[in-house]
C-alpha positions as CSV (number, residue, x, y, z in Angstrom):
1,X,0.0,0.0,0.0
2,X,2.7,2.5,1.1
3,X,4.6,1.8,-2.3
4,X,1.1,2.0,-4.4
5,X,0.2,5.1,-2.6
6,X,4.1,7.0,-3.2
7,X,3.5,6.1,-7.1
8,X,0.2,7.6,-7.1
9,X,1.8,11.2,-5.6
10,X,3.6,11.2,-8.1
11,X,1.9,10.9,-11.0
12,X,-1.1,13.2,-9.7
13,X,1.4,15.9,-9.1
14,X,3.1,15.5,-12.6
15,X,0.2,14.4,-14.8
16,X,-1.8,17.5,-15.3
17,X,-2.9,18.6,-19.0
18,X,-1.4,21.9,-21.0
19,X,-4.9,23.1,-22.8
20,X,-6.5,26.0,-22.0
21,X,-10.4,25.9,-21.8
22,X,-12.7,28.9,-22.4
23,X,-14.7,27.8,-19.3
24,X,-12.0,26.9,-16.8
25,X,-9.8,29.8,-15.6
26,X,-5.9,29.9,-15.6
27,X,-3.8,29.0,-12.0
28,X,-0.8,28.6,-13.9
29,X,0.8,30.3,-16.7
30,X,4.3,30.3,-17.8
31,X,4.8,32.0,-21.3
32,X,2.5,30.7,-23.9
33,X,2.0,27.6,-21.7
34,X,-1.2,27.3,-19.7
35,X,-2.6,24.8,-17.0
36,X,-6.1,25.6,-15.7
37,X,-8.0,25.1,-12.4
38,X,-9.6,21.9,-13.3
39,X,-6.3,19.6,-13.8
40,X,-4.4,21.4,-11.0
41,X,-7.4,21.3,-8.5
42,X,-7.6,17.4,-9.3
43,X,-3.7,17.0,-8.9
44,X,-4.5,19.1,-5.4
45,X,-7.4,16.9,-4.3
46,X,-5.6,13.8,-5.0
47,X,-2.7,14.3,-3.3
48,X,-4.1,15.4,-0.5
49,X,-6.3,12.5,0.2
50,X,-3.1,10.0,-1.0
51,X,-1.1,11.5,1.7
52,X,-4.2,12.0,4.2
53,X,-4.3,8.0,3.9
54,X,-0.6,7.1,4.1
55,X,-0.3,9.1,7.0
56,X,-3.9,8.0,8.7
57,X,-5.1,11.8,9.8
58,X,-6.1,14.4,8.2
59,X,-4.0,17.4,7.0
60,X,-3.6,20.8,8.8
61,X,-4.6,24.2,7.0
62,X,-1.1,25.3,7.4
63,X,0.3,21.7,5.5
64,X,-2.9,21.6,3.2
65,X,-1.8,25.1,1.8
66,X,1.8,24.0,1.4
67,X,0.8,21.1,-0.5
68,X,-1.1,23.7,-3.0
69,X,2.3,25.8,-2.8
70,X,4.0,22.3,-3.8
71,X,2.1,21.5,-6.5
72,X,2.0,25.3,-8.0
73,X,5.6,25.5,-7.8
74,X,5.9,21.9,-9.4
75,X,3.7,23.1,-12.5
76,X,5.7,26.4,-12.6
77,X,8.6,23.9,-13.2
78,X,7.3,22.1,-16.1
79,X,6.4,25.2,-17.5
80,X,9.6,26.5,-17.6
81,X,11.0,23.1,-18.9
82,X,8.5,23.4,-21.7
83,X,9.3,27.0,-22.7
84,X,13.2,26.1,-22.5
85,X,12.5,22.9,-24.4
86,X,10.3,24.9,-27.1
87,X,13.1,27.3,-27.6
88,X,15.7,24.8,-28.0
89,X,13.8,23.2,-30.6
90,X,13.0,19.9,-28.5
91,X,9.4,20.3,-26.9
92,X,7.5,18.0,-29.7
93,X,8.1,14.4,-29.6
94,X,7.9,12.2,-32.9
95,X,5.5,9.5,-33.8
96,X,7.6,6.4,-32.9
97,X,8.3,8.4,-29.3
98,X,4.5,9.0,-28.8
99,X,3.9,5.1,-29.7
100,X,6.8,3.8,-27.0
101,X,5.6,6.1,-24.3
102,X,1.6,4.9,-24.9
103,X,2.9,1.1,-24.8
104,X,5.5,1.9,-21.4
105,X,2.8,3.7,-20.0
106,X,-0.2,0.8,-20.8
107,X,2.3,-1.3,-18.9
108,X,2.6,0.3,-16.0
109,X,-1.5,1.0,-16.1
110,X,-1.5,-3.0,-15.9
111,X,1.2,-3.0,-13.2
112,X,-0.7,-0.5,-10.8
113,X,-3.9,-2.2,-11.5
114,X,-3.0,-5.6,-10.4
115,X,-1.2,-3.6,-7.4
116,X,-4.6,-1.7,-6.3
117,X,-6.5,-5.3,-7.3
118,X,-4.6,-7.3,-4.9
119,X,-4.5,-4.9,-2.0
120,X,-8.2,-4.6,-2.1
121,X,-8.6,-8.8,-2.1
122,X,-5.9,-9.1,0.6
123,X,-8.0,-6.6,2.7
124,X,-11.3,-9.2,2.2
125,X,-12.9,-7.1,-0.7
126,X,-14.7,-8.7,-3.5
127,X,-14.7,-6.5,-6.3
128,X,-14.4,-6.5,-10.1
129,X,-11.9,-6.2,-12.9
130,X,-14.3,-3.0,-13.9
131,X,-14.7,-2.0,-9.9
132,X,-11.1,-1.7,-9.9
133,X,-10.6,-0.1,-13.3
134,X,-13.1,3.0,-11.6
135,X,-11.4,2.9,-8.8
136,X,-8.6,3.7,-10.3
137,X,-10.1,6.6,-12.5
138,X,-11.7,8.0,-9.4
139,X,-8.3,8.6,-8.0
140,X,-7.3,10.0,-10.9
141,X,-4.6,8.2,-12.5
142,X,-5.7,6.3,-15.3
143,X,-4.5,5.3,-18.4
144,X,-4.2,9.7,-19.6
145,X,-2.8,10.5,-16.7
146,X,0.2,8.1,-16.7
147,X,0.7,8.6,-20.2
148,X,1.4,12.6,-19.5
149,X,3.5,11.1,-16.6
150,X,5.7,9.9,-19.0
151,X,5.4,13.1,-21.3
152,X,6.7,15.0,-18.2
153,X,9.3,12.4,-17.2
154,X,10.7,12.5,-21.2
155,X,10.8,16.7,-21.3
156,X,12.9,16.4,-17.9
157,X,15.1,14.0,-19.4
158,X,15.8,16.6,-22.0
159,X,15.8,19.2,-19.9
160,X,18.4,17.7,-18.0
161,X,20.7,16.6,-21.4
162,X,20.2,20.3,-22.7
163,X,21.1,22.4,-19.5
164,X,22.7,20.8,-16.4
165,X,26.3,20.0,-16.4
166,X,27.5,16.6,-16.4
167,X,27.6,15.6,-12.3
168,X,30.2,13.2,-10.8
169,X,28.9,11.5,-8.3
170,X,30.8,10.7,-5.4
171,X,30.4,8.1,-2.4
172,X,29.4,10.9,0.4
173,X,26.9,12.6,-2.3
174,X,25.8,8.7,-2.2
175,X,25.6,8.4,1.4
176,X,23.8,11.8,2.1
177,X,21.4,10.5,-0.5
178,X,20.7,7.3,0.8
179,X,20.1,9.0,4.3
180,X,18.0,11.5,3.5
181,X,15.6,9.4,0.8
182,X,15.8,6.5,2.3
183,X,17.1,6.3,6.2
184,X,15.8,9.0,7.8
185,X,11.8,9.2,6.5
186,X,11.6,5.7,7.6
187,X,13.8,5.8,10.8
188,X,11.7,8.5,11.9
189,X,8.4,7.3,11.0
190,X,8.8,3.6,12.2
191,X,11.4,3.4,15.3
192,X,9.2,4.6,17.7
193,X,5.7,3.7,16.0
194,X,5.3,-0.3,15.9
195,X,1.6,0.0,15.2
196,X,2.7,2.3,11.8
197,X,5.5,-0.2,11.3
198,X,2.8,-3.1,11.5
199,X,0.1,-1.7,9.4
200,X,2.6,0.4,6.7
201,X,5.4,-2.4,6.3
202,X,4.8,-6.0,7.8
203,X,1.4,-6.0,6.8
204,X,1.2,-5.3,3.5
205,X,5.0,-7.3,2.4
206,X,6.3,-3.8,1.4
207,X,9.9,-3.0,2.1
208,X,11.4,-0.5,5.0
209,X,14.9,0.7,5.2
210,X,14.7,0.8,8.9
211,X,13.9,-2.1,11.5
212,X,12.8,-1.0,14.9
213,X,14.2,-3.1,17.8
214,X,12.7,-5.9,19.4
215,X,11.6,-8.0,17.0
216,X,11.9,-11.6,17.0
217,X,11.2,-14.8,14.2
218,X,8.6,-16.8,16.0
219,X,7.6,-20.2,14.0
220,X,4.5,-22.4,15.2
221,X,2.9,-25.6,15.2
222,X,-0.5,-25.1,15.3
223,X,-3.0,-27.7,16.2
224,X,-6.9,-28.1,15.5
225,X,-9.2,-28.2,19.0
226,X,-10.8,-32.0,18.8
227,X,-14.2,-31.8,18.7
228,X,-15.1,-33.1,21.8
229,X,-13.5,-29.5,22.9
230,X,-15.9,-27.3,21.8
231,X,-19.0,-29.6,23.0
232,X,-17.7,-30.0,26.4
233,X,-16.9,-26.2,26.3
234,X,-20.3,-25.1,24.7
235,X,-22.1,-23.7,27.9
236,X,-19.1,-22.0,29.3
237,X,-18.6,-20.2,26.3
238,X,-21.6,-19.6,26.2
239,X,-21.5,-17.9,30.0
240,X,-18.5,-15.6,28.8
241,X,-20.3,-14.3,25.8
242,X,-23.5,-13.5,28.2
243,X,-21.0,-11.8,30.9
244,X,-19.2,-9.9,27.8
245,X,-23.2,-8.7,27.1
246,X,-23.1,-7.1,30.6
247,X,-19.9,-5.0,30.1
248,X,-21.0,-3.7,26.9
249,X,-24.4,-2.7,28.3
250,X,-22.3,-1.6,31.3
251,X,-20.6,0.7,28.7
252,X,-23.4,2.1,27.0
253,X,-25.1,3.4,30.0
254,X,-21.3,5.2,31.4
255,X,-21.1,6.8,27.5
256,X,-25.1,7.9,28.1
257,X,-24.1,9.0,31.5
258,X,-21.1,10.7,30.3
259,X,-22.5,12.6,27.6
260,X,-25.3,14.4,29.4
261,X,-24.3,14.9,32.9
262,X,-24.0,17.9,34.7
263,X,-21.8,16.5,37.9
264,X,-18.8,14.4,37.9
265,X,-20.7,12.7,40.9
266,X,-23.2,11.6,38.0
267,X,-20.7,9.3,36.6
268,X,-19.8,7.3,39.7
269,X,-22.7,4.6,39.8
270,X,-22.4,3.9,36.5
271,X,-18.5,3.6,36.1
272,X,-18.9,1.4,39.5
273,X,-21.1,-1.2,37.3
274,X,-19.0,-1.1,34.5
275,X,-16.0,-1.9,36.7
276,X,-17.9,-4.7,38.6
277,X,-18.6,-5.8,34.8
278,X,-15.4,-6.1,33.8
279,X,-14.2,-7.6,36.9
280,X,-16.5,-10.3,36.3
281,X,-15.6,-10.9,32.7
282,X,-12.0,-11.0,33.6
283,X,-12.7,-13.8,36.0
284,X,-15.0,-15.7,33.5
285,X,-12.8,-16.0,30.9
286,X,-9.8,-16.7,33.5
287,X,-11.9,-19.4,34.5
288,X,-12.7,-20.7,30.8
289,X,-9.2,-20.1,29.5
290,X,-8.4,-23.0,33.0
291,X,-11.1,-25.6,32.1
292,X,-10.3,-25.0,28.4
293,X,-6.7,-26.7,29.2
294,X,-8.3,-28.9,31.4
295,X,-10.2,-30.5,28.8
296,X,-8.2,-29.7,25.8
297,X,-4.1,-31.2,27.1
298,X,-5.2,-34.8,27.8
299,X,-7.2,-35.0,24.2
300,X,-4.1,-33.9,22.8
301,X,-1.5,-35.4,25.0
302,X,-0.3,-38.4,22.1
303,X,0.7,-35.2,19.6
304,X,2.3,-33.4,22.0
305,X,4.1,-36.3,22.9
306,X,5.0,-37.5,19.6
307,X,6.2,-33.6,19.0
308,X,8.3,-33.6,22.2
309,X,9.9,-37.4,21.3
310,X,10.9,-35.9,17.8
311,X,12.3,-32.6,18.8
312,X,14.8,-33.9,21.9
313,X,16.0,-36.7,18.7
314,X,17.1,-33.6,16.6
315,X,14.8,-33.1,14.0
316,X,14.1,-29.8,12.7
317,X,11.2,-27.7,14.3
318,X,10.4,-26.9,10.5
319,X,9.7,-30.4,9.4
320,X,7.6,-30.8,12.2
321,X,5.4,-27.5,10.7
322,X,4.8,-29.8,8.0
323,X,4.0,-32.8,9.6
324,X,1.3,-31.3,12.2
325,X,0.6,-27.8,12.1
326,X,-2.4,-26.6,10.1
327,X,-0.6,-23.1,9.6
328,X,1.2,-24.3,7.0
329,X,1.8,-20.8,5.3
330,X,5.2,-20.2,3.2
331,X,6.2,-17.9,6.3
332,X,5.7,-20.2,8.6
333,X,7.3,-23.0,7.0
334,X,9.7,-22.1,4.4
335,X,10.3,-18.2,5.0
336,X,11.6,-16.1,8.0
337,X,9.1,-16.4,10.3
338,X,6.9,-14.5,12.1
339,X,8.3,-10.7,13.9
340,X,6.6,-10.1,16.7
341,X,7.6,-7.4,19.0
342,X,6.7,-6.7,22.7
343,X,4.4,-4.2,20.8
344,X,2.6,-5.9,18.1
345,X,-0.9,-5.8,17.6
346,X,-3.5,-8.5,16.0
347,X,-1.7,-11.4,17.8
348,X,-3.9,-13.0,20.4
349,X,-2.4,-11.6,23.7
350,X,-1.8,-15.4,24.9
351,X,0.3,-16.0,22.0
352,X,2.6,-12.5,22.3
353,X,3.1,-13.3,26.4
354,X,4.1,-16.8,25.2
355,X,6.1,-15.8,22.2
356,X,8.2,-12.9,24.3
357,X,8.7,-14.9,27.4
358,X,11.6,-17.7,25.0
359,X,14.6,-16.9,26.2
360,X,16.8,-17.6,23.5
361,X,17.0,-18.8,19.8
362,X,16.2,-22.7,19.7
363,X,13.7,-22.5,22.8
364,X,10.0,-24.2,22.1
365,X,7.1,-22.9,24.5
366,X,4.7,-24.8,26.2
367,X,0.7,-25.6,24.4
368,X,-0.4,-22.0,24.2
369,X,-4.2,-22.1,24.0
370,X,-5.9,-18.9,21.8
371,X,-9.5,-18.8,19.9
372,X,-7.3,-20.1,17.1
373,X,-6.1,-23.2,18.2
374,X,-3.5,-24.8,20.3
375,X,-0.4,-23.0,19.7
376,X,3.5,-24.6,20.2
377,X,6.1,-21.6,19.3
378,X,9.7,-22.1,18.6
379,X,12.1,-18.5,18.5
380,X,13.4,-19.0,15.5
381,X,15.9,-16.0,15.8
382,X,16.2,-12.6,16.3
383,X,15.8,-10.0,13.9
384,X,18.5,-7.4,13.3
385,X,17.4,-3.7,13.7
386,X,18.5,-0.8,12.6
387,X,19.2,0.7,9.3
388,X,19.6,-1.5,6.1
389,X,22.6,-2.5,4.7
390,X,22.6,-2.5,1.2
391,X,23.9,-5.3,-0.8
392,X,26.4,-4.3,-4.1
393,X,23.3,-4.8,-6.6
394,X,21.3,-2.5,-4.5
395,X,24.1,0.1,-4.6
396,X,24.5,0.2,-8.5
397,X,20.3,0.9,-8.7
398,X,21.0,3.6,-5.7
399,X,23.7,5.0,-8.1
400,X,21.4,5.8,-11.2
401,X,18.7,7.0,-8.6
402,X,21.1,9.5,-7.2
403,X,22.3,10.9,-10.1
404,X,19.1,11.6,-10.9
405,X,18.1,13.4,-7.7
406,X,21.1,15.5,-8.1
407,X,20.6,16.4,-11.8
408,X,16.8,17.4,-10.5
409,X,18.2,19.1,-8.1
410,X,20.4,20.8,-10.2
411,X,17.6,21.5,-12.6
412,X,15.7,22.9,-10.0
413,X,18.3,25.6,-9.3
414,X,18.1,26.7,-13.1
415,X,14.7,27.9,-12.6
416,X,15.7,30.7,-10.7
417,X,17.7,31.6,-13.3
418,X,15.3,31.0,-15.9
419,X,11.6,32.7,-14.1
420,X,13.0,36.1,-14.8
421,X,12.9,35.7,-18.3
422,X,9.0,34.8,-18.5
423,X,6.2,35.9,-17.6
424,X,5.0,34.1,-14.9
425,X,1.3,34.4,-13.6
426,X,0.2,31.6,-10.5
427,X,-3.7,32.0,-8.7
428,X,-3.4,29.7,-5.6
429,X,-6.4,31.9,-4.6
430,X,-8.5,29.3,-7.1
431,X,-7.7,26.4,-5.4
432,X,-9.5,25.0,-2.6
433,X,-8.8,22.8,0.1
């Protein structure tokens, strides 16, 4: 998601349109080049709601009007590339450049698709090829707006060729760039933020350059409740799930309470039964949680055994995955294994207690018993923290990337020199957010 969401930044804030319409007023005009309210109100909208959902609040008016100041001064920029271009005699691109850029940018159209397809399944939607398709188009990046992605992307490129000096790159312009794209937005988002980390990173298989501390592999062996379980367990659950009733009624009447009294005082009956509530649930499912190994150990005993017999002869905690569990996932099995952190959420809170009380690498827990099954964890090993090291493939690709930051950058600094010499008219006062 946090990948899908940076691509869609970018193209929203690059792919805008150079007509002018009769009907739709001016916010940008550099030279003869023109970009109106409609295209650069759309780019506004959607990246504001792109970064409103990477970031889980919503903007401030202060950081909403410097997003409209960012994407003004972006479109200033490719206006002054195309008036530089124009002059130089290399704005217009020919027919068999017009034909690669459609057929590059109809593959990445298929590329985000399946992306924004496959997040929405893995977050239990059921939707449609033509669903996602308008999903898409809502957004606003469609098969057009790509497409003048790559328009954009192209006039840079020449932009670049025609007027910034050729840049050596050396290892500490490297290393400031890997730090300051790379290290430092995710050290600072993620080191102090599991939750983030969780929901951004581990939860969606996207990539970090920055591990907070604490995390360990867990594996598991995870075993099925016989059925004799859940009929011998029926009317205690059954108890818990009347006591858990009580607390939320409890709750209602505090928030009714709460909302419309007058007195502090008002509050103290009703946070009294809610109290006694929970007091009562906690000891109910205490009690369950007791009986449930009670019941559940001995019906299980001959597996546990059988697990115990083969781990003390040797045999890998992995093959046994295979042989018993019913988590039989490629993570579990085959791949690094669960992180789990002191902080994690969306583990049952029997399993993280169990899973952070191992001591070492190697160590095996004891039948943890959750409303998934019966649980048997093994610490697989502990997972380094820190910044990531890149490996000598990852450095090459970090090389063209750099050079390409600096050569923006450079860029960048030529249109100070080059605003002076058009005239430049902006009307943030159009946009609204």
């Amino acid at each position: 998601m946090k990948k899908i969401i940076a691509v869609i930044i970018v193209l929203l804030l690059c792919g805008i349109g150079w007509a002018e319409q009769a009907d739709d007023p001016v916010v940008v005009r550099v030279g003869d080049f023109s970009y109106p309210l409609s295209l650069v109100q759309q780019s506004l909208d959607s990246g504001l709601k792109a970064s409103s959902t990477l970031n889980g609040e919503q903007l401030s008016d202060e950081e909403k009007a410097q997003m409209a100041e960012d994407v003004i001064g972006n479109i200033v920029g490719i206006g002054l590339i195309e008036a530089k271009l124009t002059e130089a005699g290399q704005h217009d691109f020919t027919d068999e450049e017009i034909e690669l850029m459609k057929s590059t940018a109809s593959t990445r159209y298929e590329e985000l698709w399946q992306g924004v397809y496959q997040m929405m399944v893995k977050n239990g939607m059921d939707v449609t090829e033509a669903e996602v398709s308008e999903a898409m188009t809502e957004e606003g990046y469609d098969m057009d707006a790509i497409y003048r992605e790559f328009e954009v992307s192209e006039r840079q490129r020449r932009a670049i060729a025609l007027f910034v000096p050729e840049i050596l790159l050396t290892e500490d312009m490297l290393d400031e760039y890997y730090e300051s794209q790379f290290l430092a937005p995710d050290r600072e988002r993620y080191a102090d933020d599991i939750p983030t980390y969780e929901r951004e990173i581990l939860n969606t298989d996207s990539e970090s350059f920055y591990t907070p501390e604490g995390y360990r592999a867990i594996r598991q062996i995870l075993l099925e409740y016989p059925d004799d379980v859940e009929k011998i367990m029926k009317k205690d659950k059954a108890k818990v799930q009347e006591i858990a009733q009580e607390v939320a009624s409890a709750l209602t009447k505090l928030t009714e309470v709460a909302t419309s009294a007058d007195d502090w005082s008002e509050m103290d009956e009703p946070r009294a039964a809610y109290d006694a509530a929970m007091a009562k649930l906690d000891a109910a499912n205490r009690a369950y949680v007791e009986k449930l190994r009670e019941v559940t150990l001995p019906l299980i005993q001959d597996t546990l055994d059988a697990i115990d017999e083969r781990l003390d002869a040797g045999i890998d905690f992995k093959t046994l995955i295979s042989k018993y569990s019913t988590d039989t996932s490629e993570r579990n099995v085959s791949g690094a294994g669960y992180p789990i952190h002191p902080k994690s959420e969306g583990w049952p809170a029997e399993f993280l207690e169990a899973a952070m009380a191992l001591e070492k690498p190697g160590d095996v827990s004891e039948p943890v018993l959750t409303e998934k099954g019966i649980h048997i964890l093994y610490y697989d090993s502990d997972i380094p923290a820190g910044d990531h090291a890149l490996t000598e493939d990852e450095k090459e690709l970090l090389k063209t990337s750099a050079l390409h930051y600096y050569q923006v950058e450079q860029l960048q600094k030529l249109f100070e020199e080059w605003k002076p010499e058009y005239d430049i008219e902006t009307h943030p006062e159009l946009l609204e957010y």
